[in-house]
PyMOL CGO cylinders between C-alpha atoms (Angstrom):
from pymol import cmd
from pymol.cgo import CYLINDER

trace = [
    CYLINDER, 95.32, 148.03, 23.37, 94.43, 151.46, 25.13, 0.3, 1, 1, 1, 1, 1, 1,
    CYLINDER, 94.43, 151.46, 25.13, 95.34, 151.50, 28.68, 0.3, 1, 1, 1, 1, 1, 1,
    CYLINDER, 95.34, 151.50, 28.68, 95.74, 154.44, 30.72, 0.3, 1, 1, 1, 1, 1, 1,
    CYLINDER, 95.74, 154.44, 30.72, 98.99, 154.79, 32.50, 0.3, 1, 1, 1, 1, 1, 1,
    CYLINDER, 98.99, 154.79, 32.50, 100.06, 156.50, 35.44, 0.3, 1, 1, 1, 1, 1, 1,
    CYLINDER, 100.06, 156.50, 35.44, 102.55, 155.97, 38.39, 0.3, 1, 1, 1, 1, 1, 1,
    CYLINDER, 102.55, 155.97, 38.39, 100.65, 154.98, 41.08, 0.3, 1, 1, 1, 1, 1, 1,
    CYLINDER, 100.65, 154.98, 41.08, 101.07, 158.12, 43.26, 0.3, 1, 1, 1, 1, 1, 1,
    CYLINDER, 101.07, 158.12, 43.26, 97.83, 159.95, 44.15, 0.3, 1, 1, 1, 1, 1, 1,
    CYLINDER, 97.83, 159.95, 44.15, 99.54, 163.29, 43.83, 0.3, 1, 1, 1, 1, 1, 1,
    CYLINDER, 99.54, 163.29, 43.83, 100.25, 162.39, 40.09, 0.3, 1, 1, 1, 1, 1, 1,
    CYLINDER, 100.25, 162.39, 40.09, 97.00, 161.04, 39.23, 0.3, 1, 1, 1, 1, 1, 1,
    CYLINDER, 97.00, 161.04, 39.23, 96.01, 164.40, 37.16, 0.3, 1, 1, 1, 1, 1, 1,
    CYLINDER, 96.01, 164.40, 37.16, 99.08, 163.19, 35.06, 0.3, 1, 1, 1, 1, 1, 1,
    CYLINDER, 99.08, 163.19, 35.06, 97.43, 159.79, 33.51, 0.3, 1, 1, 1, 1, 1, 1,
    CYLINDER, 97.43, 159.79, 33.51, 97.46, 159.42, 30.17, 0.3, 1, 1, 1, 1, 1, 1,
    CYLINDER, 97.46, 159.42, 30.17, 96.12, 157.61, 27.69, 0.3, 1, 1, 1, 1, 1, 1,
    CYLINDER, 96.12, 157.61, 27.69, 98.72, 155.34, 25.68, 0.3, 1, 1, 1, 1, 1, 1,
    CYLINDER, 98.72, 155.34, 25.68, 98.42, 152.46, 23.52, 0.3, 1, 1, 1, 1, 1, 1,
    CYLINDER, 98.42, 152.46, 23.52, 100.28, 149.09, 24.49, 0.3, 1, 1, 1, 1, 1, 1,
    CYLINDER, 100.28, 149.09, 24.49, 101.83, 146.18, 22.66, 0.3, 1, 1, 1, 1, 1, 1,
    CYLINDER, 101.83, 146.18, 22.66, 102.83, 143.22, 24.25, 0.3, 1, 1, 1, 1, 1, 1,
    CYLINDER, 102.83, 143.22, 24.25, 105.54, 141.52, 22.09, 0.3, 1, 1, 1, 1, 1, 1,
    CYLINDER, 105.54, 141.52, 22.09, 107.73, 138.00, 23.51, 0.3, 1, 1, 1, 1, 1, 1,
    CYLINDER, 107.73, 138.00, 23.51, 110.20, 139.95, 25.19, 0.3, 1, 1, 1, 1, 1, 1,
    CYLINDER, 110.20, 139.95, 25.19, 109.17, 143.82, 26.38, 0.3, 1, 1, 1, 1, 1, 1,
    CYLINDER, 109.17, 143.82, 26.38, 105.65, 145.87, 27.05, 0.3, 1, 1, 1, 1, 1, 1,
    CYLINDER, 105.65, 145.87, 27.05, 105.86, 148.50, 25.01, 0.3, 1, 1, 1, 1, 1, 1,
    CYLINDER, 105.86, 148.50, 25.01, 103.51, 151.94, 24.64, 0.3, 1, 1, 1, 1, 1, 1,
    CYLINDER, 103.51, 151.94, 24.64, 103.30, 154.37, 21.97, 0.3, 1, 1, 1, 1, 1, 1,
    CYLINDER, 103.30, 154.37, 21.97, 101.16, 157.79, 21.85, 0.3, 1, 1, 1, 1, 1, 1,
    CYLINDER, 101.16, 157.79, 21.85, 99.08, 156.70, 18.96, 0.3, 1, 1, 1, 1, 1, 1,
    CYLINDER, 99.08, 156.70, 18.96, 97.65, 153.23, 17.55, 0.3, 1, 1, 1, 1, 1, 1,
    CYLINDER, 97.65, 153.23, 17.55, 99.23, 153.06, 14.52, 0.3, 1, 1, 1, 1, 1, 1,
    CYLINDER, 99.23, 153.06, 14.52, 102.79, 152.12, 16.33, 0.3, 1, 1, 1, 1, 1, 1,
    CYLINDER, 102.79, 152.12, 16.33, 104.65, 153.83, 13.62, 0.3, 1, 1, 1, 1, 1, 1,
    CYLINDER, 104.65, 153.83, 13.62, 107.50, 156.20, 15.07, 0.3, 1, 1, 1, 1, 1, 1,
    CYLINDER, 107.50, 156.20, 15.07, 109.25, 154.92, 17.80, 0.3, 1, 1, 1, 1, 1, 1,
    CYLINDER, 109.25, 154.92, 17.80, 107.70, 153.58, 21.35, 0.3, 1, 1, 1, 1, 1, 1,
    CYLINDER, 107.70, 153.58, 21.35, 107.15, 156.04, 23.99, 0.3, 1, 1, 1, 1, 1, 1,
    CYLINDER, 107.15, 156.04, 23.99, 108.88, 153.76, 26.42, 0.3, 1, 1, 1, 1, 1, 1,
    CYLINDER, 108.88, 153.76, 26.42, 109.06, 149.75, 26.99, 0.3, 1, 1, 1, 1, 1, 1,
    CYLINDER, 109.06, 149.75, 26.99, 109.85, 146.92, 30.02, 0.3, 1, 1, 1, 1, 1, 1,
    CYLINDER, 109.85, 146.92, 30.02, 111.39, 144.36, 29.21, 0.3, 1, 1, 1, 1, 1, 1,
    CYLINDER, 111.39, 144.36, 29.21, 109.36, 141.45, 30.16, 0.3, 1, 1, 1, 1, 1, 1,
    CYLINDER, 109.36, 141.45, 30.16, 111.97, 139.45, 32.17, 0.3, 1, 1, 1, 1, 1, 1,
    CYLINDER, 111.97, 139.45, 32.17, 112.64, 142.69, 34.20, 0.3, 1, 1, 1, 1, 1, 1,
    CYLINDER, 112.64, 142.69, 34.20, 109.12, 143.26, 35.79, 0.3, 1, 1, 1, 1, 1, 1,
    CYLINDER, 109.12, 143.26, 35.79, 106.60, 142.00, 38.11, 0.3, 1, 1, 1, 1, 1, 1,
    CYLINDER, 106.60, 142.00, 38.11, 102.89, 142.27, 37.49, 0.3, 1, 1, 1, 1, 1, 1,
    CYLINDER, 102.89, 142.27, 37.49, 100.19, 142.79, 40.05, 0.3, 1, 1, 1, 1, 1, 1,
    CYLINDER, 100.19, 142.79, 40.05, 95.93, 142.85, 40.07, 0.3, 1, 1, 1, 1, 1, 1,
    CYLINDER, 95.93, 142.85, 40.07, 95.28, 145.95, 42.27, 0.3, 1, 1, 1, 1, 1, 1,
    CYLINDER, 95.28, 145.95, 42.27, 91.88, 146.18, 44.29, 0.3, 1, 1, 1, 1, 1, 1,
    CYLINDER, 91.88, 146.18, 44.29, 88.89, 148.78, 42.71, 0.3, 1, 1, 1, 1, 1, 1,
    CYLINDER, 88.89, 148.78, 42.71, 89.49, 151.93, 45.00, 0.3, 1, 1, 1, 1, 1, 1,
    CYLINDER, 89.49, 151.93, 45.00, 86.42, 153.11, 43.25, 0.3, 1, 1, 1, 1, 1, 1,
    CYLINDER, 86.42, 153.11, 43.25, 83.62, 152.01, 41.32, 0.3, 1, 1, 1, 1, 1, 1,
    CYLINDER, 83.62, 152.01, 41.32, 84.23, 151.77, 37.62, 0.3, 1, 1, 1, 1, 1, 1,
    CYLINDER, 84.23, 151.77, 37.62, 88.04, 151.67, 38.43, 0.3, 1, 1, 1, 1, 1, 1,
    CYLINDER, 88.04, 151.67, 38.43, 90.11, 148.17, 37.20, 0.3, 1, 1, 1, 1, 1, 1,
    CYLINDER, 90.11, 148.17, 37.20, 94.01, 148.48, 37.36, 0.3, 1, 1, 1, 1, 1, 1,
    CYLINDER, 94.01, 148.48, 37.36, 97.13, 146.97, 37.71, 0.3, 1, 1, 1, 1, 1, 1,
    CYLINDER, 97.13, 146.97, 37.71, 100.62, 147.21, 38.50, 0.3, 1, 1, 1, 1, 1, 1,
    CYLINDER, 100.62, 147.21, 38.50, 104.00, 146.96, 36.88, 0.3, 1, 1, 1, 1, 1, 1,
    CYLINDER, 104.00, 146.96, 36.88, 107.09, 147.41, 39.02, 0.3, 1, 1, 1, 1, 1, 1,
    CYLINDER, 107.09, 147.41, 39.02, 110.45, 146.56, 36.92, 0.3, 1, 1, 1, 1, 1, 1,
    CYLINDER, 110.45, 146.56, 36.92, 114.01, 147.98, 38.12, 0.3, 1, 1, 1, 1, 1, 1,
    CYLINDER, 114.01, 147.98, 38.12, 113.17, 151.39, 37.06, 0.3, 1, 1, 1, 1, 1, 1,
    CYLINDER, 113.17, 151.39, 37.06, 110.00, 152.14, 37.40, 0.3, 1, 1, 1, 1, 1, 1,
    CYLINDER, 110.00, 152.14, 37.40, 106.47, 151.79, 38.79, 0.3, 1, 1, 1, 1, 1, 1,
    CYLINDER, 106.47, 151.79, 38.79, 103.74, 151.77, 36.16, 0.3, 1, 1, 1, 1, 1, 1,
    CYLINDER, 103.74, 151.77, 36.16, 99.69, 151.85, 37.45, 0.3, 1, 1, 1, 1, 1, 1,
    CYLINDER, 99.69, 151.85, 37.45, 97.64, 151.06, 33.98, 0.3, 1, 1, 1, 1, 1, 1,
    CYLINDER, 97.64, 151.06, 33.98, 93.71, 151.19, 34.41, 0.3, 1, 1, 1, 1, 1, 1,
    CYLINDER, 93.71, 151.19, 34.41, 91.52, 149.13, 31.53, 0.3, 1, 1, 1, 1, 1, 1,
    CYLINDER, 91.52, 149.13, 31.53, 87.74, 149.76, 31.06, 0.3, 1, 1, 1, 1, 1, 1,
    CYLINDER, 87.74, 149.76, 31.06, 86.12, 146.37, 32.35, 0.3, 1, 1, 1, 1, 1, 1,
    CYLINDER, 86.12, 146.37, 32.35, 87.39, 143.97, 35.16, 0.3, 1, 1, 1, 1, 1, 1,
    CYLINDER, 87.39, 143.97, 35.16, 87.73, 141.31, 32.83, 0.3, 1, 1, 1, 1, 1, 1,
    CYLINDER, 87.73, 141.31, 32.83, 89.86, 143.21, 30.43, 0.3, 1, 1, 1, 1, 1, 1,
    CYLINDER, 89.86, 143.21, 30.43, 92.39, 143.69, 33.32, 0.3, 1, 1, 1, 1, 1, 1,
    CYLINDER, 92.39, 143.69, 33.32, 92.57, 139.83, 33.92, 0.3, 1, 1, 1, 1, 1, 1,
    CYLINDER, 92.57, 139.83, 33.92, 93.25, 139.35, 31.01, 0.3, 1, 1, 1, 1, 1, 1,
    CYLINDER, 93.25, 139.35, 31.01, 96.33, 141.94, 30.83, 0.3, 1, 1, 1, 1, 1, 1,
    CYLINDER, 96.33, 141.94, 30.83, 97.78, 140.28, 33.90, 0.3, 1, 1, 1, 1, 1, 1,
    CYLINDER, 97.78, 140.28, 33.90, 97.30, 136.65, 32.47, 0.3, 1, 1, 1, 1, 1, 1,
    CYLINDER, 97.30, 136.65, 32.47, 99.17, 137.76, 29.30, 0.3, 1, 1, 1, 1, 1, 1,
    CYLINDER, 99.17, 137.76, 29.30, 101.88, 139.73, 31.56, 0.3, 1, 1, 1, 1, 1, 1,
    CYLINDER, 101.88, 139.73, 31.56, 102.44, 136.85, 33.86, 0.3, 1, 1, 1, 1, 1, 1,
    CYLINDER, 102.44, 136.85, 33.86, 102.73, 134.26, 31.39, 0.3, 1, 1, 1, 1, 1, 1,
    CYLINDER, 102.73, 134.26, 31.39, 104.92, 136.48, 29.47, 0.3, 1, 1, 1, 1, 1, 1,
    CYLINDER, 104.92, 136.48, 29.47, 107.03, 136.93, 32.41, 0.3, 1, 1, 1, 1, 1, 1,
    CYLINDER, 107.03, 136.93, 32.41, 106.85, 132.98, 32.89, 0.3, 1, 1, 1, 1, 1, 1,
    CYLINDER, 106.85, 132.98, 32.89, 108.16, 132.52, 29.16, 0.3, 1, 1, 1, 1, 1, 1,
    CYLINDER, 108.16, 132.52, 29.16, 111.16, 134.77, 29.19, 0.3, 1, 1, 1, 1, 1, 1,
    CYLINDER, 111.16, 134.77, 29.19, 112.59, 133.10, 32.67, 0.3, 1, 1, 1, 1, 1, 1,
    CYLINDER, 112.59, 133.10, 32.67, 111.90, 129.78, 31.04, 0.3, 1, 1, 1, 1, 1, 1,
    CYLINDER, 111.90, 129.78, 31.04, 114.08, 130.43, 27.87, 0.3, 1, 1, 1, 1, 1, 1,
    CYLINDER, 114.08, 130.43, 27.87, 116.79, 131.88, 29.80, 0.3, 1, 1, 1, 1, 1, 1,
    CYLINDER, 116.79, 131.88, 29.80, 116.46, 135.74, 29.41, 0.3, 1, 1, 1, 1, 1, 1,
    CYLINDER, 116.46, 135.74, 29.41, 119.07, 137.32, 31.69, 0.3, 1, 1, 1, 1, 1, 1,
    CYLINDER, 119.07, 137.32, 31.69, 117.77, 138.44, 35.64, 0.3, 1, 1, 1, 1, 1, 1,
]
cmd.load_cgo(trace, "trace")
């Protein structure tokens, strides 16, 4: 779905964008439009990352974190519950690929 993404540093929040995410078995991956037809605009692999609820700094504000070996990822939804439900599916993602053996 449509998150938008940033990296977590207040001097680069005028840099958020909107992208469009995909969650597949192994990697988070975000592409510029909905359709998912060219190539993504970048990916985690899901064994590689950690995933974090972050507090509401402001009203109206619901995000959450993504830290993998490379980067640092700050992706705001439009509703609380919508978050919860991105972490829930991230975590147990996460879960899955260190359960079948995905490399560290």
């Amino acid at each position: 779905g449509w998150l938008l993404k940033g990296t977590g540093k207040a001097s680069d929040a005028s840099q958020s964008k909107s992208a469009y995410f995909q969650l597949l078995s192994s990697s988070l991956k975000w592409f510029d439009d909905e359709l998912c037809l060219g190539p993504p605009s970048g990916s985690v692999p899901t064994h590689k990352m950690a995933v974090t609820s972050l507090p509401s700094t402001t009203p109206g504000s619901w995000s959450f974190e993504i830290i993998s070996i490379v980067q640092r990822m700050v992706l705001e939804t439009s509703s609380e519950a919508q978050r919860d439900e991105w972490v829930a599916q991230l975590q147990k993602a996460c879960v899955a690929q260190a359960a079948s053996g995905a490399a560290p």
